[in-house]
C-alpha positions as CSV (number, residue, x, y, z in Angstrom):
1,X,-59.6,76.1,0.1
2,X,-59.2,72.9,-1.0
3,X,-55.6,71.9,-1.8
4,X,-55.6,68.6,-3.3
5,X,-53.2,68.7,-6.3
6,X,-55.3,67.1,-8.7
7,X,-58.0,69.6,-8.4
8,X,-55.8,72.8,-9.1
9,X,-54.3,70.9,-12.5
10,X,-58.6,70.5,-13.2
11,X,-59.2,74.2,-12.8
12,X,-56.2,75.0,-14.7
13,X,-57.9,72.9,-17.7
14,X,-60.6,74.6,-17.3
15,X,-62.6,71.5,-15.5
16,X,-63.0,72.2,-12.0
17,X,-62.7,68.6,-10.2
18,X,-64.7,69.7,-7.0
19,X,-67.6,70.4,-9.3
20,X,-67.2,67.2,-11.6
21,X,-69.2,64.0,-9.3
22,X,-66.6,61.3,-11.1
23,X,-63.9,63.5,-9.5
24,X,-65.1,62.2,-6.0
25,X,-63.1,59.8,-6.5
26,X,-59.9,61.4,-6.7
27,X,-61.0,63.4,-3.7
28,X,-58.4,63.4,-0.9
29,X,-54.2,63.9,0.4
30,X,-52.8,61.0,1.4
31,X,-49.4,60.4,0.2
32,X,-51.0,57.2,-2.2
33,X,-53.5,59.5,-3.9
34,X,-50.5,62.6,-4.3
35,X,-48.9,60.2,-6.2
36,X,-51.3,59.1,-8.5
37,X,-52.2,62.6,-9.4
38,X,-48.1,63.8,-9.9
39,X,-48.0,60.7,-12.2
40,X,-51.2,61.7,-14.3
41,X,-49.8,65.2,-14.7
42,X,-47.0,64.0,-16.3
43,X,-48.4,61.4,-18.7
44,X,-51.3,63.3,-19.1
45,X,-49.9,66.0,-22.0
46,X,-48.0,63.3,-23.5
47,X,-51.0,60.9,-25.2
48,X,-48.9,57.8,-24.8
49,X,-50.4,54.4,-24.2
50,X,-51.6,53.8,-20.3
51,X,-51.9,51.2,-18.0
52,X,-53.8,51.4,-14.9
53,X,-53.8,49.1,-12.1
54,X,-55.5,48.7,-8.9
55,X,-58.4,46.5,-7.4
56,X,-62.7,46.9,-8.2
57,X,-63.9,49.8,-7.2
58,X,-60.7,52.3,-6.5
59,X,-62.0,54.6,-9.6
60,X,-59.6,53.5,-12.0
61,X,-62.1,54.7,-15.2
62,X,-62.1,58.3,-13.2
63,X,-59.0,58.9,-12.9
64,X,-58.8,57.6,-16.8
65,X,-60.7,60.7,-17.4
66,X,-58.9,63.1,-15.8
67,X,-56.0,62.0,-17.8
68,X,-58.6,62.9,-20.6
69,X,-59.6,66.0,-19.8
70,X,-55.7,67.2,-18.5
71,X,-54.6,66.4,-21.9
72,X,-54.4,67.8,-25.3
73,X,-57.8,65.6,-26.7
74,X,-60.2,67.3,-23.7
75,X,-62.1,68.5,-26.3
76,X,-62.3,65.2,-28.0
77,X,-64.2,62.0,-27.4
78,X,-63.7,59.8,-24.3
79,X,-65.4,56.3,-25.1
80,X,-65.2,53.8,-22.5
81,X,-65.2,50.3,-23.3
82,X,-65.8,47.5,-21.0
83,X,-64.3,44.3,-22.4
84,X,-66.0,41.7,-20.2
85,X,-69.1,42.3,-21.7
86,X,-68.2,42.5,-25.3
87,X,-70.4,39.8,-27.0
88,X,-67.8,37.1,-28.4
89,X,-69.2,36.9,-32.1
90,X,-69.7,40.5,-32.2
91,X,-66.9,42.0,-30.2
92,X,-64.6,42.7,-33.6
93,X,-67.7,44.5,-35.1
94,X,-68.4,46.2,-31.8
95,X,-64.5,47.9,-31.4
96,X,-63.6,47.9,-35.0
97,X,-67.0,48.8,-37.1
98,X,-68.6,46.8,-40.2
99,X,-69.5,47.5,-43.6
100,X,-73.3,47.0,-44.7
101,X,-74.2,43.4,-45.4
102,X,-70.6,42.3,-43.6
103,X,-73.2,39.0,-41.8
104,X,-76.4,38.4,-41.2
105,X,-78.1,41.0,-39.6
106,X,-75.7,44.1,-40.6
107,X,-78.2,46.3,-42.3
108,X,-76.1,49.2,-42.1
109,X,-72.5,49.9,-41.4
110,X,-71.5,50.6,-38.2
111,X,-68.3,53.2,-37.3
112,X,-67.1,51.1,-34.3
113,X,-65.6,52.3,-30.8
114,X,-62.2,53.1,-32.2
115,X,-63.6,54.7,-35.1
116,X,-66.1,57.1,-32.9
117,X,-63.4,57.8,-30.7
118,X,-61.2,59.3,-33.0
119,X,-58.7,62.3,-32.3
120,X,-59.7,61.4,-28.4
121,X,-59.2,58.4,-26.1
122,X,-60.5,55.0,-25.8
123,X,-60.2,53.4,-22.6
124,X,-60.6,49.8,-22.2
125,X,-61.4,48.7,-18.8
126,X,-61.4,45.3,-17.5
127,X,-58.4,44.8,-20.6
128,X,-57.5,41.0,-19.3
129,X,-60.9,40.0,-20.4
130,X,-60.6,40.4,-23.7
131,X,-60.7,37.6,-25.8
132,X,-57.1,35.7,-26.8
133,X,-58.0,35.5,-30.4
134,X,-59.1,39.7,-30.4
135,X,-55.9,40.5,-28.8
136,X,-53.7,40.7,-32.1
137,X,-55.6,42.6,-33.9
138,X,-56.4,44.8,-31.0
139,X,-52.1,45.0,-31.0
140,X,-52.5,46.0,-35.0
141,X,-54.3,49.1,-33.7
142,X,-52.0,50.3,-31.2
143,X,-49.2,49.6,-34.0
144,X,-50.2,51.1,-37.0
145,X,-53.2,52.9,-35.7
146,X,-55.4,51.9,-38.0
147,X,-58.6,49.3,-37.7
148,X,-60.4,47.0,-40.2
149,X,-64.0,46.8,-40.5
150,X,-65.6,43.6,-40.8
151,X,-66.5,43.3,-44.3
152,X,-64.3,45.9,-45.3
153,X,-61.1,45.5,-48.0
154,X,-58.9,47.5,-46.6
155,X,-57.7,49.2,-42.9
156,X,-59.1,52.7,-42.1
157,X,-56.6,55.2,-40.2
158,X,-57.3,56.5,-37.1
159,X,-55.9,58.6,-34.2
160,X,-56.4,57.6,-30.9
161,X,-55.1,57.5,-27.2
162,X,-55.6,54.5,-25.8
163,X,-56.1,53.9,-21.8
164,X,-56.9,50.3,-20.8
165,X,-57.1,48.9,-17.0
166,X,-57.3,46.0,-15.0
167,X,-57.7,44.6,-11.4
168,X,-56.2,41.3,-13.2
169,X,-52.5,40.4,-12.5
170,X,-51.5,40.7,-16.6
171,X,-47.8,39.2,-16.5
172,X,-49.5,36.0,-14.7
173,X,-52.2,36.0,-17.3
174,X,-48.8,35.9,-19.7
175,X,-47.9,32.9,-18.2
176,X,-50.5,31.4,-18.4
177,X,-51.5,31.9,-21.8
178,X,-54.2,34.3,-21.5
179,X,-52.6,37.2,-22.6
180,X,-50.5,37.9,-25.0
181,X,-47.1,39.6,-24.3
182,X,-46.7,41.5,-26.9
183,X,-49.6,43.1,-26.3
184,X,-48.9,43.5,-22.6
185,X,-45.9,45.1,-23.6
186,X,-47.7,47.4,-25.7
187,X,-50.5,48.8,-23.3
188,X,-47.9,48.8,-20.2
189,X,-45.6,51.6,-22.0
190,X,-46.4,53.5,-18.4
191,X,-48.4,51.8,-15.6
192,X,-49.9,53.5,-12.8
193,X,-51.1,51.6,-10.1
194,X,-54.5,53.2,-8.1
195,X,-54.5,52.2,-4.1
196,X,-57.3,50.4,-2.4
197,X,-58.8,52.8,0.0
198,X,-57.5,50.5,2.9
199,X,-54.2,52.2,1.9
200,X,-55.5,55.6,2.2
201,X,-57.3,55.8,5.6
202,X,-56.9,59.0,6.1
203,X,-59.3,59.8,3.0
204,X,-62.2,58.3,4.3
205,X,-63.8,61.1,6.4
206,X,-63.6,63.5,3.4
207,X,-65.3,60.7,1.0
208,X,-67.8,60.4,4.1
209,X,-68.3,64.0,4.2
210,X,-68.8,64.0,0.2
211,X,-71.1,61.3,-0.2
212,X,-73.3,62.3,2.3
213,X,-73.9,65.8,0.7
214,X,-74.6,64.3,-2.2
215,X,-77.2,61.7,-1.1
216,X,-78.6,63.6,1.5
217,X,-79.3,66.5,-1.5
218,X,-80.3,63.4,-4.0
219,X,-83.0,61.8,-1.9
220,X,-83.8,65.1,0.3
221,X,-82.7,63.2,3.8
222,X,-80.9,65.1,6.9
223,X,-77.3,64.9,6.2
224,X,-75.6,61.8,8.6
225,X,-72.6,63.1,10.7
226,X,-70.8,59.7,11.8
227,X,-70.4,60.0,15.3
228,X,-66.5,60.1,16.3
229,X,-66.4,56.3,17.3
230,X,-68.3,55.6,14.2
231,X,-65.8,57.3,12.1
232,X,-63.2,55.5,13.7
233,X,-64.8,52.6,13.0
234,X,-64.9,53.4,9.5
235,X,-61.6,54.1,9.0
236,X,-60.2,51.0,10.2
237,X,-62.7,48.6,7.9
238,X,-60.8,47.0,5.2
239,X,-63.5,48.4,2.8
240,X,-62.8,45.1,0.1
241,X,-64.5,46.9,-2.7
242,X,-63.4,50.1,-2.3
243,X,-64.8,53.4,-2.9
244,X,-67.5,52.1,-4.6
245,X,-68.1,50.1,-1.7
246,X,-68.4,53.5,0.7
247,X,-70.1,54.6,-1.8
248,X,-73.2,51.9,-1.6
249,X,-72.7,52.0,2.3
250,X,-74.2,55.4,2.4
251,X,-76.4,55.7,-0.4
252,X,-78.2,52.7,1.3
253,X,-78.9,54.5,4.8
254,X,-80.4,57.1,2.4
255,X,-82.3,55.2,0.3
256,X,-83.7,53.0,3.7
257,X,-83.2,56.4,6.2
258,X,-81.5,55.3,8.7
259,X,-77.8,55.3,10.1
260,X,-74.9,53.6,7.7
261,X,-73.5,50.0,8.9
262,X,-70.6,48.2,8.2
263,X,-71.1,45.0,6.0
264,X,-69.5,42.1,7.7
265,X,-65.9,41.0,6.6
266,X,-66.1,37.0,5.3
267,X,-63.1,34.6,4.4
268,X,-60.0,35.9,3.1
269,X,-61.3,39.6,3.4
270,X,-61.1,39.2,6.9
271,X,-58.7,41.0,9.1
272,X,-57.5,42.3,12.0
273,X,-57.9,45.7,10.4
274,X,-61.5,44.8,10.4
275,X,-62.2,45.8,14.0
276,X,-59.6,46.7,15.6
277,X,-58.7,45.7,19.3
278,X,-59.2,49.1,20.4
279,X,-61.2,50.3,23.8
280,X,-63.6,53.2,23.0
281,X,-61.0,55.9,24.0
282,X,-58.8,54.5,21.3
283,X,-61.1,55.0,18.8
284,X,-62.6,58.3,19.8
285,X,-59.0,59.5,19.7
286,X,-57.9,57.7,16.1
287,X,-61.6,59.8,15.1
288,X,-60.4,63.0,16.2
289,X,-56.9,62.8,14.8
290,X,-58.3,61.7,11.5
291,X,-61.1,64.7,11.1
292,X,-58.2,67.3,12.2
293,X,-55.8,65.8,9.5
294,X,-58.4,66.1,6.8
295,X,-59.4,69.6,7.7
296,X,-56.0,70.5,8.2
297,X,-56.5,71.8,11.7
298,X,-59.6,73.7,11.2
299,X,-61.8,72.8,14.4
300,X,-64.7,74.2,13.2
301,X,-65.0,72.0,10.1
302,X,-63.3,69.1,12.2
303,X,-66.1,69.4,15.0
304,X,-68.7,69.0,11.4
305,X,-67.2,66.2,9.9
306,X,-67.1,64.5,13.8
307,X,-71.2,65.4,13.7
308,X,-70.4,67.2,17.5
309,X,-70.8,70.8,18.9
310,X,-67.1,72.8,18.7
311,X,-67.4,73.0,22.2
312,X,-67.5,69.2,22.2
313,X,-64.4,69.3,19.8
314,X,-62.8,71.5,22.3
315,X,-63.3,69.3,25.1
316,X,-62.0,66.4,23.8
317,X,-58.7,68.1,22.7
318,X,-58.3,68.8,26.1
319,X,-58.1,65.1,27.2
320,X,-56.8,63.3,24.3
321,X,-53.3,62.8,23.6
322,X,-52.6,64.2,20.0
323,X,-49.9,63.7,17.8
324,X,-47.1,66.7,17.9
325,X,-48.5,68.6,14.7
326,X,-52.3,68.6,16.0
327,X,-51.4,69.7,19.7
328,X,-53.1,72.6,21.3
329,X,-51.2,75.8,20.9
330,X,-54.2,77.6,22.8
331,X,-57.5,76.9,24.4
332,X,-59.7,75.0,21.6
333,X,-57.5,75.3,18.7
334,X,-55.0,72.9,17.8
335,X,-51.8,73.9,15.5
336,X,-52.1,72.8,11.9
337,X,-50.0,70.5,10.1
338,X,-47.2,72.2,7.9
């Protein structure tokens, strides 16, 4: 059963995460990712303003929408909004709406993102993109929940949650005048900051394990079992663009059938995390301990995710030196973590 705390507060609102593919990303138990799913159950019911943090690629848009769908406007629009690519002389009209014959080319009125979205949740990724001189009146919204359409006399109420993110440092954008406090202020009512998967290590086999399924069922390939060093050697990469990153890695080997590779680390990505100066025992053993820790003990599914035989598995418990909670109690099975 999988216990992963998110995924029970899914089911419970009637969206099972384990069937949903965008709740991949939330998959595993590391202490980073518990976190992250205690604070989004208890923002999620109170459709206040959110901030979310974290670098490219750590699935800060999913975990927007399983803020969504844990909330009281599941059943409402989610519109995602990416505001590095909102075209400059349109970006008002694209957010806010326009009336008919508001400029050239406006043949019809248009509602807007905020207007669409209404009753639900906008989120607004990439947030320290937006332009300086659309930041006030994006802070008029969040104030008085209301917009203007270009072309339009007078504001238009509305009702929405708003959700923006960023991989941008905002109070040093404040500083430096490309951002404006106020509105920092505004969209940081809560923050919640999403870890890099270097910080979660121990989530990578059961990503691995995920994404494989799902390619090798997409492109109709035999499913790839990373060898144990392998693993270990994908554990320890610093993986600089995340999940999305593993993500690529794999679907790749699919797409060209053959085994996954690690891309080379350049310049400041570099480090000793990279590859680490372990001898091959080292590794086989950091392999085994992570597959045990992600199964929770269970051999069986251990000796699957490890892409050996159980007898294999059992072997190599008899030779390694395991940490106390994932010691043998008897022959080929070790005692689960409490």
């Amino acid at each position: 059963m999988n216990d992963n705390p998110l995924h029970a507060l899914l089911r419970r609102a009637g969206r099972d995460g384990g069937e949903d593919p965008a709740a991949a990303w939330v998959l595993g138990r590391s202490p980073s990712v518990r976190k992250v799913a205690e604070h989004v159950r208890c923002v999620a019911e109170k459709e206040c303003t959110l901030l979310m943090c974290g670098e490219t690629g750590t699935g800060k848009e999913v975990w927007a929408t399983q803020v969504h769908c844990l909330g009281p406007r599941r059943e409402k629009p989610f519109v995602p909004v990416n505001c590095a690519a909102l075209t400059p002389t349109l970006a008002e009209s694209q957010l806010f709406g326009h009336e008919k014959g508001a400029f050239t080319g406006a043949a019809g009125s248009s509602l807007g993102v905020f207007r669409a979205a209404d009753g639900g949740v906008v989120f607004l990724d990439e947030v320290g993109e937006m332009p300086l001189e659309l930041q006030p009146k994006l802070l008029r919204v969040l104030q008085q929940q209301e917009v203007t359409p270009v072309g339009a006399s007078r504001p238009v109420p509305i009702n929405v949650q708003v959700i923006a993110a960023t991989n941008r440092n905002l109070e040093h954008e404040v500083r430096e005048g490309r951002f404006r406090e106020d509105l920092y202020y505004r969209l940081n009512l809560i923050e919640l900051q999403v870890p890099p998967l270097r910080e979660r290590r121990e989530d990578i086999p059961e990503f691995i394990e995920h994404f494989s399924g799902r390619f090798s069922l997409k492109y109709k390939r035999p499913l790839w079992r990373p060898s144990p060093d392998v693993l270990a050697r994908f554990c320890t990469y610093p993986w600089p663009g995340n999940i999305r990153q593993l993500s690529q890695v794999i679907e790749q080997s699919y797409v060209l059938d053959c085994a996954p590779t690690l891309p080379e680390v350049h310049g400041a990505e570099k480090t000793d995390t990279a590859l680490p100066h372990l001898n091959l025992d080292e590794l086989r053993r950091e392999a085994v301990i992570q597959a045990l820790r992600t199964t929770r003990g269970h051999k069986g599914r251990a000796a699957r995710l490890l892409g050996v035989h159980a007898n294999t598995l059992t072997r190599l418990l008899g030779q390694l030196e395991l940490p106390q909670e994932l010691r043998i109690d008897s022959p080929g099975r070790p005692r689960r973590p409490r």
